[in-house]
Residue frames relative to the residue before (quaternion, step in Angstrom):
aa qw qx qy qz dx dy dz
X 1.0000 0.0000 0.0000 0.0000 0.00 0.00 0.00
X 0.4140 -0.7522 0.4337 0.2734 3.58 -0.42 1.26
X 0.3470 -0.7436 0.4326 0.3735 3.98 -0.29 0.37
X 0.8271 -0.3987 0.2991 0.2597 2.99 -2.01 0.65
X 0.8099 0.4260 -0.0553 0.3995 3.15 0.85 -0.49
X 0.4946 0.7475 -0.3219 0.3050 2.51 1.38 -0.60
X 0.1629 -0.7113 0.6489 0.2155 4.59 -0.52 1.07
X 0.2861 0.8170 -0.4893 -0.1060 3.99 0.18 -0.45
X 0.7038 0.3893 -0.0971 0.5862 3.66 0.63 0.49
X 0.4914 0.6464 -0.3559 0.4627 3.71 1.80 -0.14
X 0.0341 0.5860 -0.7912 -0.1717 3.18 -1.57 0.14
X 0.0816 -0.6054 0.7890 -0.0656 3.07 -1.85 1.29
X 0.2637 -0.6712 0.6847 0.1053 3.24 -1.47 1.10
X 0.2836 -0.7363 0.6132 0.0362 3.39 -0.52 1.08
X 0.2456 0.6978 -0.6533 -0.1610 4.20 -0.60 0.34
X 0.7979 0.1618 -0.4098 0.4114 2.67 -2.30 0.68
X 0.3757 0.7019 -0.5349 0.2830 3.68 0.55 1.13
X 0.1921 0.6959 -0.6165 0.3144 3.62 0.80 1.50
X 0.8906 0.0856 0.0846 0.4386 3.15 0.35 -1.25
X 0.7632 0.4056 -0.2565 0.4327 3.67 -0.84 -0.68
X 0.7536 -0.1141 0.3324 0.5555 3.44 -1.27 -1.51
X 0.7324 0.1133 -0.4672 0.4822 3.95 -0.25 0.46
X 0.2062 0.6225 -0.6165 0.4358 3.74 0.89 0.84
X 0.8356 0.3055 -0.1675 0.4247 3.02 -0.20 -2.27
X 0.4985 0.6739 -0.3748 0.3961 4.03 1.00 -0.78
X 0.9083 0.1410 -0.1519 0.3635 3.33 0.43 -1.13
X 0.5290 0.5053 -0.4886 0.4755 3.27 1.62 0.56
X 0.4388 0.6325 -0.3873 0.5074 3.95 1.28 0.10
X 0.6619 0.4974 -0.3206 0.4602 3.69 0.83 -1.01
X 0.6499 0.4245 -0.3015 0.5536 3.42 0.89 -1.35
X 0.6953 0.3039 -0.4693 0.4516 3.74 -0.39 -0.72
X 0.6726 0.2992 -0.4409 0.5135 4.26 0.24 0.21
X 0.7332 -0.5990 0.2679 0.1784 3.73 0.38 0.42
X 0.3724 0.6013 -0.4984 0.5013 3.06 1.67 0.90
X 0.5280 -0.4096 0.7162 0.2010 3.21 -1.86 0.47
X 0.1261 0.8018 -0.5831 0.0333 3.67 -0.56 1.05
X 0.5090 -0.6119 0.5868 0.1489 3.54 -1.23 1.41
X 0.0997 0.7399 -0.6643 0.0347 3.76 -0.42 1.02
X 0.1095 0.7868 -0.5612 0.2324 3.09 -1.25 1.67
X 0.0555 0.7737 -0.5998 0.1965 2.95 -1.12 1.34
X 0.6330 -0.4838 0.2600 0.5456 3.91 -1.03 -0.26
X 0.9250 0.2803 -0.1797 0.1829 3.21 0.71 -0.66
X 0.5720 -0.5994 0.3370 0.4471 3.80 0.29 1.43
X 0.8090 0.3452 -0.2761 0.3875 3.88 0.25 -1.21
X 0.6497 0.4667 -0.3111 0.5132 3.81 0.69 -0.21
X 0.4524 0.6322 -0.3595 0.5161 3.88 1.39 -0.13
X 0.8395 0.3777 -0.1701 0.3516 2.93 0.50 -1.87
X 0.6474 0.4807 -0.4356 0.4000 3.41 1.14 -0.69
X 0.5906 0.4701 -0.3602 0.5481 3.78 0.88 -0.38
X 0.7108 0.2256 -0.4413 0.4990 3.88 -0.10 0.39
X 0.5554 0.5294 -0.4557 0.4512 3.56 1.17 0.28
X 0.7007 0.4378 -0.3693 0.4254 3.36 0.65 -0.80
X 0.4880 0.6174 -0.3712 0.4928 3.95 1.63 -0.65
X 0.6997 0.4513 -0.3553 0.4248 3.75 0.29 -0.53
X 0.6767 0.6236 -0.2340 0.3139 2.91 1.13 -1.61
X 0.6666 0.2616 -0.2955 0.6323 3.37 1.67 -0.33
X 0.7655 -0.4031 0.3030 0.3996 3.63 0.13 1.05
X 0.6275 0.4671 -0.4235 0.4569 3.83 0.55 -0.25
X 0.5037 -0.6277 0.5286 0.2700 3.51 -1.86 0.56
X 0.0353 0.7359 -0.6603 0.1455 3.88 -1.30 0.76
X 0.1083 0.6916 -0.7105 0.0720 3.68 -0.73 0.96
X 0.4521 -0.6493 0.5846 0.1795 3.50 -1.40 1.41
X 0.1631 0.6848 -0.7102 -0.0060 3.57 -1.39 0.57
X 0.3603 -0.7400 0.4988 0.2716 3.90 0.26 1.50
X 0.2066 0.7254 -0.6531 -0.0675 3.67 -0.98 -0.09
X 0.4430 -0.4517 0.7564 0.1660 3.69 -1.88 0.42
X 0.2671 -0.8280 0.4473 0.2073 3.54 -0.86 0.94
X 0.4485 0.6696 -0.1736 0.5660 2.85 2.61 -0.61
X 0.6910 0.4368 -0.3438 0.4621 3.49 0.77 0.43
X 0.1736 -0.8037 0.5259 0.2177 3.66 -0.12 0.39
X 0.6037 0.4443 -0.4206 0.5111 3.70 0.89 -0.12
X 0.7829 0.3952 -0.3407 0.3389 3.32 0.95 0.16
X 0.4931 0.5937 -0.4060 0.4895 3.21 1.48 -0.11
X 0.6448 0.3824 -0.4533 0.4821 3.61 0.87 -0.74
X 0.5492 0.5018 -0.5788 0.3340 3.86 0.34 -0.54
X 0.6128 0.5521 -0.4220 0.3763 3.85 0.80 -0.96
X 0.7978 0.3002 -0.3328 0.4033 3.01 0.28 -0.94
X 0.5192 0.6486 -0.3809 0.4058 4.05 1.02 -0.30
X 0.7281 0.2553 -0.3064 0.5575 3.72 1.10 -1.11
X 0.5069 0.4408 -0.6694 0.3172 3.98 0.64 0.16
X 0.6974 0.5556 -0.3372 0.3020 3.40 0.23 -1.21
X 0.5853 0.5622 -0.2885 0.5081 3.83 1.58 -0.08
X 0.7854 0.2607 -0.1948 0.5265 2.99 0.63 -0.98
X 0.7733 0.4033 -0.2408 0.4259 3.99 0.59 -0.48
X 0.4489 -0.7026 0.3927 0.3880 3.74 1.65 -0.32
X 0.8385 -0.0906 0.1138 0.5251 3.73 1.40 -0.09
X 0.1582 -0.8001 0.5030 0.2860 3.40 -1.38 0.12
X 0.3544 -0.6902 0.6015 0.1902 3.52 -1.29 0.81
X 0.8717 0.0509 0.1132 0.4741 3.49 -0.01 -0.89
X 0.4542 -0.7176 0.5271 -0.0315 3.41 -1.13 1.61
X 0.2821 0.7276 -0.6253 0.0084 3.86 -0.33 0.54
X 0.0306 0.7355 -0.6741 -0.0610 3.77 -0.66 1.38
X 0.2248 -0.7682 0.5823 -0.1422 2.92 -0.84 2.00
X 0.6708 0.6229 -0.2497 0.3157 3.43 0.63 -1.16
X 0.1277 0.8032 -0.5466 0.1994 3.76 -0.48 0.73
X 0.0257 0.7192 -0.6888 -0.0869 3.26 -1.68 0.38
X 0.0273 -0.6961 0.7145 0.0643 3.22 -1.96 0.48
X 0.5418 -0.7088 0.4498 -0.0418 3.18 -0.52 1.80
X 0.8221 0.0747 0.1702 0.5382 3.34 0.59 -1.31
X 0.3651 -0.7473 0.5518 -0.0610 3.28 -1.19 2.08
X 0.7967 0.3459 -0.2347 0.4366 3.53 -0.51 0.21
X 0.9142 -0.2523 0.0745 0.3084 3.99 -1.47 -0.17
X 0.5180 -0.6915 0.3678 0.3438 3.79 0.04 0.84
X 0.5158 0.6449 -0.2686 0.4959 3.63 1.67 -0.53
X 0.7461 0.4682 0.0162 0.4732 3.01 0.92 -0.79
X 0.5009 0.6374 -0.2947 0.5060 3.38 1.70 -0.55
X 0.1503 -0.7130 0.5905 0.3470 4.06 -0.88 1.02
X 0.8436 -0.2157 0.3865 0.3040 3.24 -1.97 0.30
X 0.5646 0.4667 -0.3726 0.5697 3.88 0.92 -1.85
X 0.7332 0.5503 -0.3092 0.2530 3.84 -0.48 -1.33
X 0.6574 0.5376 -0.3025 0.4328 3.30 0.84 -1.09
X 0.5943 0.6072 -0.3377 0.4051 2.94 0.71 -2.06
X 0.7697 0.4761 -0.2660 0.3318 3.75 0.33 -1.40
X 0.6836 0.3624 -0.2664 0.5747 3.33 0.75 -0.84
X 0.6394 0.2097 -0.5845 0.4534 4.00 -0.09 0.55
X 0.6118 0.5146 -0.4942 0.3417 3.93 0.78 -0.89
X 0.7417 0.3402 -0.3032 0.4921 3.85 0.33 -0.84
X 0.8727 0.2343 -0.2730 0.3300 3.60 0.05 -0.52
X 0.7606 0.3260 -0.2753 0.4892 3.50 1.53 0.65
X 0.6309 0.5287 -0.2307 0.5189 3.50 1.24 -0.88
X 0.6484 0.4153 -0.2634 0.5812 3.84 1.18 -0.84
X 0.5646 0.6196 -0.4090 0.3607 3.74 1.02 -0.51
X 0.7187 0.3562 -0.1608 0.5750 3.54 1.27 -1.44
X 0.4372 0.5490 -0.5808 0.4125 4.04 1.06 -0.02
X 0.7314 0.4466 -0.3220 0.4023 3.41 0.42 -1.94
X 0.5807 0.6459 -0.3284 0.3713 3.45 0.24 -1.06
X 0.6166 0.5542 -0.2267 0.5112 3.41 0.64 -1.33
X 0.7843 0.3458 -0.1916 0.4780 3.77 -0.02 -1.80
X 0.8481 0.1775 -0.3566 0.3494 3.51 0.71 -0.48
X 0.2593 0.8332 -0.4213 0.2471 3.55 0.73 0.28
X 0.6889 0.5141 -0.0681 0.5065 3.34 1.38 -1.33
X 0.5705 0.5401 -0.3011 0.5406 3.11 1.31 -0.02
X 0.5596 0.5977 -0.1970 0.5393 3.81 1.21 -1.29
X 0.6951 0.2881 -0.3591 0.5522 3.49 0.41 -0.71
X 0.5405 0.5770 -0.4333 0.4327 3.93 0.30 -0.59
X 0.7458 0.4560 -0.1882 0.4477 3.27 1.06 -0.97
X 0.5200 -0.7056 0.2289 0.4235 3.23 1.71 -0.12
X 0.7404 -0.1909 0.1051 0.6359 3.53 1.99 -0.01
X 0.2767 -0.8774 0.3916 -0.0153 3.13 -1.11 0.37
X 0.2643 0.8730 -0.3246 -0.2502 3.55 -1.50 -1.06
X 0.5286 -0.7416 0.4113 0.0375 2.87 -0.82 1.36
X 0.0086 -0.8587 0.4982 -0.1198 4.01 -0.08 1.07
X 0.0078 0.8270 -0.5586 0.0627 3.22 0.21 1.20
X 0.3793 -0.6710 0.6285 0.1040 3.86 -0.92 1.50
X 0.3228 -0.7442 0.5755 -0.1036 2.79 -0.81 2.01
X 0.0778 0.6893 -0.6652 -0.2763 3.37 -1.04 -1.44
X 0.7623 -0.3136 0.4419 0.3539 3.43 -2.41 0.28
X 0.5000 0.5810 -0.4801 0.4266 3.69 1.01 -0.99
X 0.8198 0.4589 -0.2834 0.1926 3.33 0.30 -0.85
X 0.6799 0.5491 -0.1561 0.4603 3.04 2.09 -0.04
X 0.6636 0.2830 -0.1950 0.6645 3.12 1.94 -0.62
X 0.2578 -0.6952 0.4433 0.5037 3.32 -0.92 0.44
X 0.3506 -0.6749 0.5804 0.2911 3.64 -1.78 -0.16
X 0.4469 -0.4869 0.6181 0.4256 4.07 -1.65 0.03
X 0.9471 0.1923 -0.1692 0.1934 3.30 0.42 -0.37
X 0.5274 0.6006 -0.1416 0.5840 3.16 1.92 0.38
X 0.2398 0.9213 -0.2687 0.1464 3.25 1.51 -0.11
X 0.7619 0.0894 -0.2656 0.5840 3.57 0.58 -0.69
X 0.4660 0.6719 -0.4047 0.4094 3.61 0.99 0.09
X 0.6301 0.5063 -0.2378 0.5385 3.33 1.25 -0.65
X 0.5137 0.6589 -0.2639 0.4820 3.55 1.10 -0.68
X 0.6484 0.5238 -0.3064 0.4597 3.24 1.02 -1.92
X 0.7504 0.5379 -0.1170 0.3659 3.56 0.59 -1.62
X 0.5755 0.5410 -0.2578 0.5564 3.07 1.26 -0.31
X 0.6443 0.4298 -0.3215 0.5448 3.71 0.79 -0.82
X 0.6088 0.6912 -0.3157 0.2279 3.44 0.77 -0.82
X 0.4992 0.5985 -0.2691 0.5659 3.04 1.81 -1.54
X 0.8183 0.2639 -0.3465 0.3750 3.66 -0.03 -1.09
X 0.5343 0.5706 -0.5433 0.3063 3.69 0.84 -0.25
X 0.8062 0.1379 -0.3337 0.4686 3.84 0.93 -0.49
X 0.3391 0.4365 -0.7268 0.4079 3.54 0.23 1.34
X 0.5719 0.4928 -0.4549 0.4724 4.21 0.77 -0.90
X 0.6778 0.5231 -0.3005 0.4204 3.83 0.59 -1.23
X 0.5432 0.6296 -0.2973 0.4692 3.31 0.78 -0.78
X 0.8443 0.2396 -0.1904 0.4399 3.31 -0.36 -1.70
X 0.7221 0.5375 -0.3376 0.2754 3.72 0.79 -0.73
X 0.7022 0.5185 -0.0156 0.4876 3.22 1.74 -1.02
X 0.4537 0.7466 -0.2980 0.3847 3.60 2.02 -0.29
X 0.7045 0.4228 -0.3574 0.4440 3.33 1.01 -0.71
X 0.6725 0.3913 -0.4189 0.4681 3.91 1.11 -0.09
X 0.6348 -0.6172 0.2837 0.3683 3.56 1.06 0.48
X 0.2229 0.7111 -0.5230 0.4136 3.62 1.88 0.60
X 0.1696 0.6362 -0.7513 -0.0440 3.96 -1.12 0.70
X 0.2548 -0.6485 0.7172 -0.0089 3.21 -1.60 1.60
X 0.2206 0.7031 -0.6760 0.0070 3.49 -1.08 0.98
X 0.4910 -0.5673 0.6173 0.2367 3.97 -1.43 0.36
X 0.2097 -0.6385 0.7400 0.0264 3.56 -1.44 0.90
X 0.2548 0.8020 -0.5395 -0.0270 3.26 -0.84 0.75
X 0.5585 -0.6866 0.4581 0.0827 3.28 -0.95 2.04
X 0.1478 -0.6647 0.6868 0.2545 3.32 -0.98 0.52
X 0.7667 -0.1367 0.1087 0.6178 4.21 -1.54 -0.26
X 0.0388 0.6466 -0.7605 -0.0450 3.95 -0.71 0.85
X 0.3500 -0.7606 0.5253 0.1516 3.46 -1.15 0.25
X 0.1233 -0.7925 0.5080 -0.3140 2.66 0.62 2.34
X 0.5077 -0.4751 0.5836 0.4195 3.75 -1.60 -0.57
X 0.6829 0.3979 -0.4133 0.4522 3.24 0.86 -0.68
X 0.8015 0.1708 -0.3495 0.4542 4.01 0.01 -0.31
X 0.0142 0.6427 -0.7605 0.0910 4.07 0.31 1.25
X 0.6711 0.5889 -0.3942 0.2179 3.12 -0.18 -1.24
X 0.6629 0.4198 -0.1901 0.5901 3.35 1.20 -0.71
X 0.7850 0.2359 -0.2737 0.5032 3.75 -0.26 -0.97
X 0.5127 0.5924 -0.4298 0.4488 4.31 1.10 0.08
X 0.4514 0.5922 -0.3530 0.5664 3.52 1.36 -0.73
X 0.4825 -0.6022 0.6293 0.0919 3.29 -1.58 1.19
X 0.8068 0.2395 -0.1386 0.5220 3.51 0.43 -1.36
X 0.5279 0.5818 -0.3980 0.4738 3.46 1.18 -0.19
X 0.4683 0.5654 -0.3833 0.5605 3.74 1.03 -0.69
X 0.8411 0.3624 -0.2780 0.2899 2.75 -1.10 -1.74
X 0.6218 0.6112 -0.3409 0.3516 3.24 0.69 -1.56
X 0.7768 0.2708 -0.3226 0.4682 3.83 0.29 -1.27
X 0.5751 0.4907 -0.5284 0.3863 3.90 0.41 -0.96
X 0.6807 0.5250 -0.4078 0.3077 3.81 0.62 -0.79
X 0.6828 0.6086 -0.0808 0.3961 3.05 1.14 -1.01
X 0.6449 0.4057 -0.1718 0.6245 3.63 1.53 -1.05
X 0.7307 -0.5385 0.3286 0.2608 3.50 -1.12 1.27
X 0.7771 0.1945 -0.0672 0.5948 3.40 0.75 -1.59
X 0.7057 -0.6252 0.3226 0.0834 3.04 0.53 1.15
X 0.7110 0.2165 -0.3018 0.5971 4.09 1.00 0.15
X 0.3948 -0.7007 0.3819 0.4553 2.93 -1.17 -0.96
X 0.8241 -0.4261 0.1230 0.3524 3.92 -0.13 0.01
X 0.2170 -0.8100 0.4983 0.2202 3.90 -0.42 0.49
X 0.6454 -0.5453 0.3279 0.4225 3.61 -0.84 0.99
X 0.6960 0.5430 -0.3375 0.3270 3.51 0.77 -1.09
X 0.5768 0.5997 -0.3681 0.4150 3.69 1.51 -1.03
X 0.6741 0.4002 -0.3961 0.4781 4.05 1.29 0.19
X 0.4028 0.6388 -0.5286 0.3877 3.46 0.83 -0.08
X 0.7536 0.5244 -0.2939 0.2658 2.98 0.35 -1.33
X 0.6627 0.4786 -0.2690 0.5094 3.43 0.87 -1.06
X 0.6138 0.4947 -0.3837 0.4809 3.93 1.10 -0.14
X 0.5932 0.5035 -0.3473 0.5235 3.56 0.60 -0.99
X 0.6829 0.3525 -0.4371 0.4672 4.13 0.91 -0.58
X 0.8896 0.1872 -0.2955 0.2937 3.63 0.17 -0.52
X 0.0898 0.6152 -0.6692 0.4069 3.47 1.70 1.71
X 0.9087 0.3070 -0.0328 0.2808 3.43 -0.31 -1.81
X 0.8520 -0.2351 0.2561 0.3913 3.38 -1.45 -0.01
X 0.5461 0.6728 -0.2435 0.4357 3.60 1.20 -0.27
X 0.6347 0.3536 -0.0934 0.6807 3.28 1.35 -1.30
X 0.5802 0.6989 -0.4162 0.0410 3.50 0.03 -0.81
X 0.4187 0.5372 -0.3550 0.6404 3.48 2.06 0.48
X 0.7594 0.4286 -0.2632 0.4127 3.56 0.19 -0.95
X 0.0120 -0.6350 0.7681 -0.0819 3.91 -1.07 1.57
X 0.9299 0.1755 -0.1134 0.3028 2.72 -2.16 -0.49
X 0.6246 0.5515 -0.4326 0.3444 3.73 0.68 0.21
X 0.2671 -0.6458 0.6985 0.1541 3.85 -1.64 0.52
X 0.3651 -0.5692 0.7345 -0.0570 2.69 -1.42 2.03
X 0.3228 -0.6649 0.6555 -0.1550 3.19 -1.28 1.61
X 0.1238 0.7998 -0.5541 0.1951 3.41 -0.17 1.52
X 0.3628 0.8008 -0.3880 0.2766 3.36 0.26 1.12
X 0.5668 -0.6840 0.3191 0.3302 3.60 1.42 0.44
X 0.7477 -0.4881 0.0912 0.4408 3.46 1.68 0.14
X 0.3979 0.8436 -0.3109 0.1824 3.00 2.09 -0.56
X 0.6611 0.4325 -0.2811 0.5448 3.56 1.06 -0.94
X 0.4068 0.8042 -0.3192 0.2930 3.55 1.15 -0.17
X 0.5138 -0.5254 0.4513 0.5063 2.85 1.21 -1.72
X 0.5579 -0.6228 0.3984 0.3770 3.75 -0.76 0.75
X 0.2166 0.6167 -0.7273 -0.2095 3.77 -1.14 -0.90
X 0.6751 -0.5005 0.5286 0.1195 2.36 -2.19 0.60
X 0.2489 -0.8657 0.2901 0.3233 3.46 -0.65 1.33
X 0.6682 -0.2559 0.4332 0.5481 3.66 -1.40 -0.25
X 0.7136 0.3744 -0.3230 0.4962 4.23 0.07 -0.45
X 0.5637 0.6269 -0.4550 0.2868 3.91 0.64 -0.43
């Protein structure tokens, strides 16, 4: 019996899979047997990460991309479909947030960026590659949310917004795209200990504060999201649309009180 998981025969573009969580995303896809698209801005930090993917026997072909560019996102999705014969499975990972601290305070330039990259490119890419998935007879599309998008924050503010649209873009992806067998769901990470959120888990009182605060007590390793992608790439998920998986060790859960109080 072939396993739940099992992608063998998938392509999955993976952005911003240099580092962090579509690191650990698109080296999870390949060890289950997908052909994974590793992309990011910069051609030399691609290649060394589809080098180290081969290097363990799994498939990876680099196509750099700027998510802030729409003539480039369609090239991504134009040379996967050249060089792999199609797409199976969608992972918009890639994001930015420019600007720490009160939304009062936030300039005009910043915002703009953080809905244009981490929503407006979400529904470009989405869009160009979608049409491909159905050719393919179905799909999925996984679009890395976060808790920001559920609580609000003093400092995280229009970033939260960003994350917050995301959820509904795959409930919208979901409901519009269900009858060709497209299933869009959102992952959202609480504090993973990435490069992209130092700023947070580098913070003394920012630390303490959530590990105190989050049930199991730390905060999260890129690899603990892979997992929940690799389930709703494959045969595992293949019931589960329009919904946001909440990975965060309990934090939205509810506080407790530590063992030192």
């Amino acid at each position: 019996m072939p396993s739940l998981f099992d992608l063998t025969g998938k392509v999955a573009i993976v952005t911003g899979s240099t580092k962090g969580i579509g690191l650990a995303i698109a080296t999870r896809m390949a060890e289950h047997g997908a052909t994974v698209v590793i992309s990011s801005r910069k051609p030399d930090a691609c290649e060394a990460v589809a080098a180290a993917i081969r290097e363990k026997g799994h498939k990876a072909v680099v196509i750099p991309c700027h998510i802030g560019r729409k003539e480039e996102l369609q090239a991504l999705v134009d040379r996967t479909v050249a060089a792999c014969g199609g797409i199976d499975i969608l992972v918009e990972n890639a994001a930015v947030n420019p600007y720490l601290g009160p939304s009062a305070a936030m300039p005009d330039e910043a915002f703009d960026r953080v809905m244009g990259s981490n929503v407006r490119s979400n529904v470009w890419l989405a869009n160009m590659a979608i049409p491909h998935m159905v050719e393919r007879g179905g799909g999925a599309v996984i679009i890395i949310s976060s808790i920001g998008g559920l609580r609000g924050s003093p400092q995280l503010g229009a970033y939260a917004i960003s994350k917050a649209a995301d959820m509904q873009l795959a409930r919208n992806i979901a409901v519009e795209w269900g009858p060709k067998n497209i299933r869009a769901n959102a992952i959202a990470p609480g504090l993973i200990r990435t490069d992209f959120a130092r700023a947070l888990w580098e913070n003394p009182a920012l630390y303490r504060k959530r590990t105190r605060d989050t049930p199991l007590q730390r905060i999260g390793e890129p690899d603990e999201i892979a997992g929940a992608a690799v389930f709703l790439a494959s045969a595992a998920g293949s019931f589960t649309t329009g919904q946001t998986i909440v990975i965060d060790g309990g934090t939205t859960a509810g506080s407790v009180i530590s063992h030192d109080d």
